[in-house]
C-alpha positions in Angstrom: 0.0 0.0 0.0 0.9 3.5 -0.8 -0.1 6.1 1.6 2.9 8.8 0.7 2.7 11.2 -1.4 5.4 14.0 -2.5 4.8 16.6 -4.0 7.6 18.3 -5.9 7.9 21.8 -6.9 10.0 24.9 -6.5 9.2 27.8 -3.8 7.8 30.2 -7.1 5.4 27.7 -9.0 2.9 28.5 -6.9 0.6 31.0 -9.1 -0.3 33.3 -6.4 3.4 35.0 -6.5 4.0 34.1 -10.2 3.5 37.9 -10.9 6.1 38.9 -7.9 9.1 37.0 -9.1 11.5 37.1 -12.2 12.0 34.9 -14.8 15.8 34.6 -13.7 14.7 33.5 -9.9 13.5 30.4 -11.8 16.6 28.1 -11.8 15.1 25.0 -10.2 17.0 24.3 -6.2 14.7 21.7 -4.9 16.7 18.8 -7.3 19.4 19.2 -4.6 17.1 17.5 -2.2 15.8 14.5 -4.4 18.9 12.3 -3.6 17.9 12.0 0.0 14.3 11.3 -0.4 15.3 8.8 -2.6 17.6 7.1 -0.6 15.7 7.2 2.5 12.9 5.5 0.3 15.0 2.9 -0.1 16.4 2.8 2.7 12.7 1.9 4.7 11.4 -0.3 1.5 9.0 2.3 0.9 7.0 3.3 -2.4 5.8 7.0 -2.6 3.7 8.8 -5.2 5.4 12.0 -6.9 4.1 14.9 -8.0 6.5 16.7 -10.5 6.7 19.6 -12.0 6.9 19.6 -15.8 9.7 22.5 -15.5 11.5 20.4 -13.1 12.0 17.3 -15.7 12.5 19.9 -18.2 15.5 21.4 -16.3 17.2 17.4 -15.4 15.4 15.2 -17.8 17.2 12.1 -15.7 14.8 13.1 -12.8 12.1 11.3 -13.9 14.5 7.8 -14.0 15.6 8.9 -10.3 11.7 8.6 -9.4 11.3 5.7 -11.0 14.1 3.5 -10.2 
C-alpha cells in the first residue's frame, strides 16, 4: 500500500506570486534534495507517489529515471 505522497515543486510555482518574481529567480534548487528522499525511500522499502513539475523534468530530464528506479 501507498499512503505517501510528494509533492515536488519549487518555492515560485505556486501562481499566487508568479507575478512577484522574475524569470531569472526560476533556476530549479529543490533537485538538490531529491537524492535524500530517494535514498531514505530505499532505505525503509517504501513506495511514494510523486508529484512533479513539468519544469522540473525539463531542467534534469534524468529526474524522472531517479523517481522511477
Amino acid at each position: 500500500m501507498n499512503i505517501l505522497g510528494i509533492d515536488f515543486e519549487d518555492w515560485y510555482h505556486p501562481e499566487l506570486i508568479q507575478k512577484y518574481i522574475s524569470k531569472k529567480d526560476n533556476k530549479p534548487k529543490i533537485i538538490q534534495g531529491i537524492d535524500k528522499i530517494l535514498d531514505l525511500l530505499r532505505k525503509k522499502d517504501t513506495k511514494a507517489t510523486f508529484f512533479v513539475v513539468g519544469e522540473l523534468l525539463e531542467f534534469k530530464p534524468e529526474l524522472l529515471d531517479l523517481i522511477l528506479d
